[in-house]
C-alpha positions as CSV (number, residue, x, y, z in Angstrom):
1,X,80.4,111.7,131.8
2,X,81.6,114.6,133.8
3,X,81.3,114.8,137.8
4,X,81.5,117.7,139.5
5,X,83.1,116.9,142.7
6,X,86.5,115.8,142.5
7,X,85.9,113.7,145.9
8,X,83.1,111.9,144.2
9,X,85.3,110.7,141.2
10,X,88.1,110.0,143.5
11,X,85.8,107.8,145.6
12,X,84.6,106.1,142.7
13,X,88.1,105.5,141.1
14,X,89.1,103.8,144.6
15,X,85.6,101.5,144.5
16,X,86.6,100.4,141.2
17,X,90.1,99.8,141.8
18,X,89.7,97.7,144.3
19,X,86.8,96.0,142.8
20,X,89.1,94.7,140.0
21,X,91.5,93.4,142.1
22,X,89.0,91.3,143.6
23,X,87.5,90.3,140.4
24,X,91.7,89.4,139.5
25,X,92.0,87.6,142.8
26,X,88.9,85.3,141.9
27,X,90.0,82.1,139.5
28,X,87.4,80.7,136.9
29,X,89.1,77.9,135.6
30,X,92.7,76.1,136.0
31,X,94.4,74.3,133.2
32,X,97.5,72.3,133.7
33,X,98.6,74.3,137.1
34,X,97.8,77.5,135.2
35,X,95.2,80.2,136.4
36,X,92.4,82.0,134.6
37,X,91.3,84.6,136.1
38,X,87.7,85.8,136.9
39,X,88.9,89.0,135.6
40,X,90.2,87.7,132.4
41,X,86.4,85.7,131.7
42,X,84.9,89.3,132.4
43,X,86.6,91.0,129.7
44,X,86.0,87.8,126.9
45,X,82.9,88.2,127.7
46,X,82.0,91.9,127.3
47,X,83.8,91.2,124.3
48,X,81.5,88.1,123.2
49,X,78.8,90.3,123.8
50,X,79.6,93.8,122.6
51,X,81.2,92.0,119.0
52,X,78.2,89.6,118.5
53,X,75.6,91.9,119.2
54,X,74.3,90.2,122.0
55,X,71.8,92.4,124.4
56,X,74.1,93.1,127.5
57,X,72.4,91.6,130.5
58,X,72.9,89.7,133.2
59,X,70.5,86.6,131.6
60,X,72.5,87.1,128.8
61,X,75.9,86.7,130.3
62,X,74.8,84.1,132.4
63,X,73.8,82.1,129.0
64,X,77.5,83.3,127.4
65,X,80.3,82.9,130.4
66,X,80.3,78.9,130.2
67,X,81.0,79.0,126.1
68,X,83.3,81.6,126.4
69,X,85.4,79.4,129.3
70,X,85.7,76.9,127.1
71,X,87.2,78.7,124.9
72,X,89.4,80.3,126.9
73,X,90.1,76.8,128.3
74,X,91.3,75.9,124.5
75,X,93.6,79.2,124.2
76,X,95.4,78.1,127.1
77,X,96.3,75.1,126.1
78,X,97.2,76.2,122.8
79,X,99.2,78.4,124.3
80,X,100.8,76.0,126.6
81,X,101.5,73.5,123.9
82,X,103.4,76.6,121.6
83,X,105.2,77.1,124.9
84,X,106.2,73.5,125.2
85,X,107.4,73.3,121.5
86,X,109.1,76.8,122.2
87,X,107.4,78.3,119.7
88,X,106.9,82.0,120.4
89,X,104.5,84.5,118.8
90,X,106.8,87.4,117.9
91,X,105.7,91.4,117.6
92,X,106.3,91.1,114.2
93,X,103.6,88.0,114.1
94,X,100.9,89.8,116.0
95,X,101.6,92.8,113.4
96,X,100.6,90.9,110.6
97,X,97.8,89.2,112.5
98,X,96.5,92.5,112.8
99,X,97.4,94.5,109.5
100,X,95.1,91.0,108.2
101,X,92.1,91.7,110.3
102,X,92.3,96.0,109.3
103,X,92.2,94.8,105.5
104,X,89.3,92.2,106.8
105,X,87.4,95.3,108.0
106,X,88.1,97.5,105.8
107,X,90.1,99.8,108.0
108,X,93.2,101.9,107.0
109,X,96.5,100.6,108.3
110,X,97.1,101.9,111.7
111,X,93.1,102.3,112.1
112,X,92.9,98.7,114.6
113,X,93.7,100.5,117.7
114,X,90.5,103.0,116.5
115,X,88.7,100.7,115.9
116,X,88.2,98.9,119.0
117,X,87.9,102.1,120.8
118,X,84.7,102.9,118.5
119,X,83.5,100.1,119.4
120,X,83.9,99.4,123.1
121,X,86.0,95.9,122.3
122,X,88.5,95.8,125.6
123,X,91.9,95.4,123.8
124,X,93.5,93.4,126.0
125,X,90.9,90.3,125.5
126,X,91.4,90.6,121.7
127,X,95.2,90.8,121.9
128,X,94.9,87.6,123.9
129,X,92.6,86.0,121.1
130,X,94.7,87.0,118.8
131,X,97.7,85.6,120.3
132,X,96.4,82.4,120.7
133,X,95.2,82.4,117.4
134,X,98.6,83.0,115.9
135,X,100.3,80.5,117.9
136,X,98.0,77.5,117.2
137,X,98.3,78.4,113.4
138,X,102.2,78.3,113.9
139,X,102.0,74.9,115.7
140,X,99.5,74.0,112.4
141,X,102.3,75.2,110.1
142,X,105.3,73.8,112.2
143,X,104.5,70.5,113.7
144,X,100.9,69.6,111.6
145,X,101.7,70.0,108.0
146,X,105.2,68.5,107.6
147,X,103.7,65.2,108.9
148,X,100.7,64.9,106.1
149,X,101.3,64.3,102.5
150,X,98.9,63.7,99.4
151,X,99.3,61.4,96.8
152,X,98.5,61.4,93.5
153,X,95.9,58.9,93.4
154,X,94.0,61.1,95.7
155,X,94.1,63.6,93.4
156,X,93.2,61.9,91.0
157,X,90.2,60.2,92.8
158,X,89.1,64.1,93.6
159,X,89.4,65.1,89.9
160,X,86.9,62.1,88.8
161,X,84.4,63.5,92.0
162,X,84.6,67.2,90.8
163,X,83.5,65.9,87.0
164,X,80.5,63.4,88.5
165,X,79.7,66.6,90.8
166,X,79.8,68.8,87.4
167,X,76.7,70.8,87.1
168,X,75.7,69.9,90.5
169,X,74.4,72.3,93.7
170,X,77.3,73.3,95.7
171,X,76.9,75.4,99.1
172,X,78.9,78.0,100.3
173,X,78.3,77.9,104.1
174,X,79.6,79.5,107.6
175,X,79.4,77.4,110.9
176,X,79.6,78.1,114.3
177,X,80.0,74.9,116.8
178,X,79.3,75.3,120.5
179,X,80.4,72.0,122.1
180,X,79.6,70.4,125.2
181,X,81.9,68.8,127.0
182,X,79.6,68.6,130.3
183,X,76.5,66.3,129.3
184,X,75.1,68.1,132.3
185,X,75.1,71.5,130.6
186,X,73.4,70.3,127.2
187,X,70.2,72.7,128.3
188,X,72.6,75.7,128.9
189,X,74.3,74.9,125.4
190,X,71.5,74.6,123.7
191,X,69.6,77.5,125.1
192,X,72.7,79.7,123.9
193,X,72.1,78.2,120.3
194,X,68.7,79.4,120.3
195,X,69.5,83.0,121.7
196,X,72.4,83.0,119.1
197,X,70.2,82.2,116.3
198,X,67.9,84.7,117.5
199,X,70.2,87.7,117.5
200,X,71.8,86.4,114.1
201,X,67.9,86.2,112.1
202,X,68.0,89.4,113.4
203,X,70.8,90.7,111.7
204,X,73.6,89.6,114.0
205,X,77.0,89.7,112.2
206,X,78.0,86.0,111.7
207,X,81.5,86.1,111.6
208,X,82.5,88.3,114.7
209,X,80.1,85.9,116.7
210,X,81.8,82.6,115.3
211,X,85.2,84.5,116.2
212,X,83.3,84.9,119.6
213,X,81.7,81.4,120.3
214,X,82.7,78.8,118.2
215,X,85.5,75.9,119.2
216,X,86.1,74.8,116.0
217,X,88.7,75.6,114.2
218,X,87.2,77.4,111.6
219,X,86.5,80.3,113.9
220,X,89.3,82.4,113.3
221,X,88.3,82.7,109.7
222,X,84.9,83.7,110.9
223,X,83.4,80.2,110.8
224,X,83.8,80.1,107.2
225,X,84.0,76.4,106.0
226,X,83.9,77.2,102.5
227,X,82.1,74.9,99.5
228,X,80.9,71.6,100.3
229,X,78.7,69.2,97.8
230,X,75.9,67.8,99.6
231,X,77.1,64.3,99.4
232,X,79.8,65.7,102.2
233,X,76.7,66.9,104.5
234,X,75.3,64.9,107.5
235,X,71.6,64.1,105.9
236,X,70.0,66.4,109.6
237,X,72.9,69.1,108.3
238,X,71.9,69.3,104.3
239,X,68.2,69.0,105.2
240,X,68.2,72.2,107.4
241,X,70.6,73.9,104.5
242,X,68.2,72.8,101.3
243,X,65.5,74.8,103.6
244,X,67.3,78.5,103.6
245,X,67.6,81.0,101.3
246,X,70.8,82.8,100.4
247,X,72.3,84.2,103.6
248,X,69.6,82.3,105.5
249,X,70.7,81.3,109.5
250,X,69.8,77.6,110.3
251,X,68.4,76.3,113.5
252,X,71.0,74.9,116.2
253,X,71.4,71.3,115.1
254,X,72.5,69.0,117.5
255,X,75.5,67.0,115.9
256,X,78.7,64.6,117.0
257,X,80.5,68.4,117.8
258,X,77.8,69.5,120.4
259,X,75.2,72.7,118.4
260,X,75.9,73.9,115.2
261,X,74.3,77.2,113.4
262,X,75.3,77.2,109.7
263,X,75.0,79.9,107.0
264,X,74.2,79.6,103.4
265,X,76.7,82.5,102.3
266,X,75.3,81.0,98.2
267,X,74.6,78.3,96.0
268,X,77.3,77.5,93.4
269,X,77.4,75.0,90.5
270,X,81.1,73.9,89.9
271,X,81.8,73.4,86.3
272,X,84.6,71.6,85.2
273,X,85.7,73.4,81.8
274,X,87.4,76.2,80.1
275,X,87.3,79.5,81.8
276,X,88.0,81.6,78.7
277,X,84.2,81.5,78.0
278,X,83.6,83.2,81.4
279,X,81.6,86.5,81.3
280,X,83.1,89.2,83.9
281,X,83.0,92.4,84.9
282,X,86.3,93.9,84.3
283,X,88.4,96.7,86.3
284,X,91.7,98.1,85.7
285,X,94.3,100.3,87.4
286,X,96.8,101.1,85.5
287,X,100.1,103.5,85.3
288,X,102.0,104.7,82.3
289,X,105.7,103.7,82.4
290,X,108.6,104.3,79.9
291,X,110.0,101.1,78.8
292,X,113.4,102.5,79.1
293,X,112.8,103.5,82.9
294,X,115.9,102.3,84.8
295,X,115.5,99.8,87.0
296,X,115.4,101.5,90.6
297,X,112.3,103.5,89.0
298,X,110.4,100.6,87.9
299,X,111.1,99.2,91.0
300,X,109.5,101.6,92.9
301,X,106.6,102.1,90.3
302,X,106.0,98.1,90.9
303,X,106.0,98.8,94.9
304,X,103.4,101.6,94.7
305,X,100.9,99.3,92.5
306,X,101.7,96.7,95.0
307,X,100.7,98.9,97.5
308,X,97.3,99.8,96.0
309,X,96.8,96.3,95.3
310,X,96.8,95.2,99.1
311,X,94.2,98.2,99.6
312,X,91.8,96.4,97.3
313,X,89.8,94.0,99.2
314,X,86.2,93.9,97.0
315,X,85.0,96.6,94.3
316,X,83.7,99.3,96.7
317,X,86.7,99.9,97.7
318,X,88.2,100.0,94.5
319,X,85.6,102.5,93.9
320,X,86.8,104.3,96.8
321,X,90.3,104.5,95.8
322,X,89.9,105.5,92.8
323,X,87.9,108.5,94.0
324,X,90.8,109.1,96.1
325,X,93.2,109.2,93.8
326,X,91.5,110.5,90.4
327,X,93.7,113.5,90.2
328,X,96.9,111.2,90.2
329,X,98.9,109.6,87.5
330,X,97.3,106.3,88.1
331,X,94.2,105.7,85.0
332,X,91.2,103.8,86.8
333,X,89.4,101.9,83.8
334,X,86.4,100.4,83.8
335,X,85.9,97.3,80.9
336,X,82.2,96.4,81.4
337,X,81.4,93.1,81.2
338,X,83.2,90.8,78.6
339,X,84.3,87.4,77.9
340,X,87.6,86.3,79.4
341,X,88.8,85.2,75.6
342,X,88.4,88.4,74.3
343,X,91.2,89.4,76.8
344,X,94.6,89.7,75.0
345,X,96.5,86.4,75.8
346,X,98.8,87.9,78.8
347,X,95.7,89.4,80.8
348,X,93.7,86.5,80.2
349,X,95.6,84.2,82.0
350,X,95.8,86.9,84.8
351,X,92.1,87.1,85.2
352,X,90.6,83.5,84.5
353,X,91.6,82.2,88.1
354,X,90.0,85.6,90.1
355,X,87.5,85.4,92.2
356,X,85.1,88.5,92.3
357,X,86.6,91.4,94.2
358,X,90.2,89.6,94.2
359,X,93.0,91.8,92.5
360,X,95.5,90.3,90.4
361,X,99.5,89.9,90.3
362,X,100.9,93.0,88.6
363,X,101.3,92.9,84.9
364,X,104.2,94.8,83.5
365,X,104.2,95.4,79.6
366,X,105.2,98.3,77.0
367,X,103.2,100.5,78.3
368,X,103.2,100.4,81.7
369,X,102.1,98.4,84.8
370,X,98.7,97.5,85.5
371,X,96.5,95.6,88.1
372,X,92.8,93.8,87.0
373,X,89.9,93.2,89.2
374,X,87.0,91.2,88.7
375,X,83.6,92.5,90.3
376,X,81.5,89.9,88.6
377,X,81.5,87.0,86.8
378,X,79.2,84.5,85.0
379,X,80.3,81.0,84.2
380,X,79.0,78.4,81.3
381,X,75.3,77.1,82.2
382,X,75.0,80.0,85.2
383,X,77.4,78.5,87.3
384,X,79.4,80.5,89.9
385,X,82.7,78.3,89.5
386,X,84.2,77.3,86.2
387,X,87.8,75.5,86.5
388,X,90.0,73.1,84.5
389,X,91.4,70.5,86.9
390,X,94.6,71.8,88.6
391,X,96.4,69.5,89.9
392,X,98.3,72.0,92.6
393,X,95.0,73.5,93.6
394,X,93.6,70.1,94.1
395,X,96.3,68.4,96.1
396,X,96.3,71.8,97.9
397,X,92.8,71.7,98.8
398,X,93.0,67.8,99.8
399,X,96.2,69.4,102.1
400,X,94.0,71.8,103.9
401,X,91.1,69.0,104.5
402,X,93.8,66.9,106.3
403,X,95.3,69.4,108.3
404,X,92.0,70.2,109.8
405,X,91.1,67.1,110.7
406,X,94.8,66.8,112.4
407,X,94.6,70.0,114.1
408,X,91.3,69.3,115.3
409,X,92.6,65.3,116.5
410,X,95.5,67.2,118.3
411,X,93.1,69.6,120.0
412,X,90.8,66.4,121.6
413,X,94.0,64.8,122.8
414,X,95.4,68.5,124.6
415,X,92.5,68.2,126.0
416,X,91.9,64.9,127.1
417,X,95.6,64.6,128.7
418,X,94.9,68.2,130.7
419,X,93.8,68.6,134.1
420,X,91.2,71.6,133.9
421,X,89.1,72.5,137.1
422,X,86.6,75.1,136.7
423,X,85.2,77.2,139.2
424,X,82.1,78.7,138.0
């Protein structure tokens, strides 16, 4: 907006100068000695608000600033614990943070900064989120995982599960925990669930508002818990899941974590068996290489296939870039939908571990290099999910159940050691 009178703009840069030092000088919260500013809550906030699609006013905010302390709350001490352990977050560790979350929407490298301008997001508050972020996942990586091991009994035991679950319902849900750690705000918690659920049945988008609101650790990937049999569910939990359709929000549920808001992302049968007799829908992108190339050439063949690879997030954009680039020397291919052992022997053990809209490893042969992509696929008996037992995959999956229930142990014990005074 344009003002006519310079003295008018100048008296309203002054005003608003001085009204954000006052909002700086104001504290919110202390943690361990350390300030968070009044300033600081603002801007998480307008950026709960703005990213979840929250309307933006003042009941609104009212509802949001106590979640959104609490979170901040746990950022600090994350942050004060990676300090302790003199673990730093480098540039080069926020740049990858960041290249992950322009592939996550879709953006071209470099297009973050744009993309918070489009869209109002103060970029200092996400910076800080994203710093935390990285720094608790190093102390996860660093201090967490060396300490928890899994033996092969356990796998074992979780092969024998998957075959009774074989056939079975599995659900592919999202979560988003608001926790109370002040009985005395329950109301205010759950009031927030409700107006959450709201804007969510409304066509909220789930995972920027779990980034937004949720304490558990699961928010950084956008709440996304993943599959889980029902046996795993709390009875209150699986009831209010059996009741929604595919991308259906739940009620708040009131659970051992505070309120939880799930969604039913799909319903998958896991079928243990031979993925050869998988149906897909096959892509290909593929470049035509002399077998006597020397080696600097195929080298940096390989590095531009690598390249498109890491563009290639689902099928649209595979779509799109191969719009882009149909007047090149790379041949976009299109299979239709087959079985997986049709597939020559060397592309079929490529493709029968993708997921849809995952690209594979580069295959190099005598004709050339070439990258697969599978858009659909259709297991035995209409299942989503047909695997033979893997014993790395298992005792990986077993790894990453542990560590969250570590990380989330060492979280309740930051906090219950910390002195934390808030102010609002």
């Amino acid at each position: 907006m344009k003002f006519l009178k310079i003295i008018f703009i100048f008296s309203i840069f002054i005003f608003a100068a001085f009204s954000s030092v006052a909002e700086e000088d104001k504290i919110a919260a202390i943690v361990n000695g350390e300030e968070i500013s009044s300033y600081t809550l603002k801007h998480r906030v307008d950026l709960a608000i703005r990213s979840s699609g929250l309307p933006d006013t003042a009941e609104v905010q009212n509802k949001v600033r106590p979640q959104v302390l609490e979170i901040l709350v746990d950022e600090k001490l994350k942050n004060q614990e990676a300090a302790r352990l003199k673990i730093e977050v480098t540039d080069s560790d926020m740049q990858d943070a960041i290249t992950d979350i322009e592939k996550q929407n879709h953006l071209e490298p470099g297009g973050f900064q744009g993309f918070l301008a489009k869209n109002n997001f103060p970029e200092d508050a996400v910076r800080d989120q994203i710093k935390s972020q990285v720094a608790w996942k190093k102390i996860v990586i660093e201090k967490i995982r060396p300490k928890i091991s899994i033996g092969e009994n356990e796998v074992q035991d979780q092969i024998q599960i998957m075959a009774n679950q074989s056939g079975k319902k599995q659900y592919d849900l999202s979560e988003i925990v608001l926790k109370i750690d002040d009985e005395k705000k329950e109301d205010e918690v759950k009031n927030l669930a409700a107006k959450l659920v709201t804007e969510l049945k409304g066509g909220g988008n789930f995972a920027n508002t779990a980034k937004q609101f949720s304490s558990d650790n699961t928010a950084a990937d956008g709440g996304e818990i993943g599959i889980v049999a029902p046996d795993k569910l709390d009875k209150k939990i699986l009831k209010s899941i059996e009741e929604l359709r595919i991308g259906g929000i739940s009620n708040p549920i009131r659970t051992e974590k505070g309120y939880e808001i799930f969604r039913l992302n799909k319903i998958k049968t896991l079928v243990i068996g031979d993925p050869s007799e998988s149906e897909v829908t096959l892509k290909q992108i593929a470049l035509a290489l002399d077998p006597k190339s020397p080696a600097d050439k195929v080298a940096a063949v390989e590095q531009k296939m690598r390249s498109i690879s890491g563009k290639i997030t689902d099928c649209k954009m595979y779509e799109k870039i191969a719009a882009e680039m149909a007047k090149s020397d790379i041949t976009f291919r299109d299979y239709g939908r087959l079985q997986i052992k049709s597939l020559a022997t060397e592309i079929r053990g490529l493709v029968a571990g993708l997921k849809p809209g995952e690209p594979s490893t580069v295959l190099r042969n005598g004709t050339g290099l070439s990258i697969f992509l599978v858009c659909n696929r259709k297991d035995k008996e209409g299942a989503e999910v047909a695997i033979e037992p893997d014993t790395a995959q298992i005792s990986e999956m077993l790894m990453g159940q542990k560590i969250e229930l570590a990380a989330r142990k060492y979280m309740i014990k930051l906090r219950a050691e910390a002195y934390i005074e808030k102010r609002i």
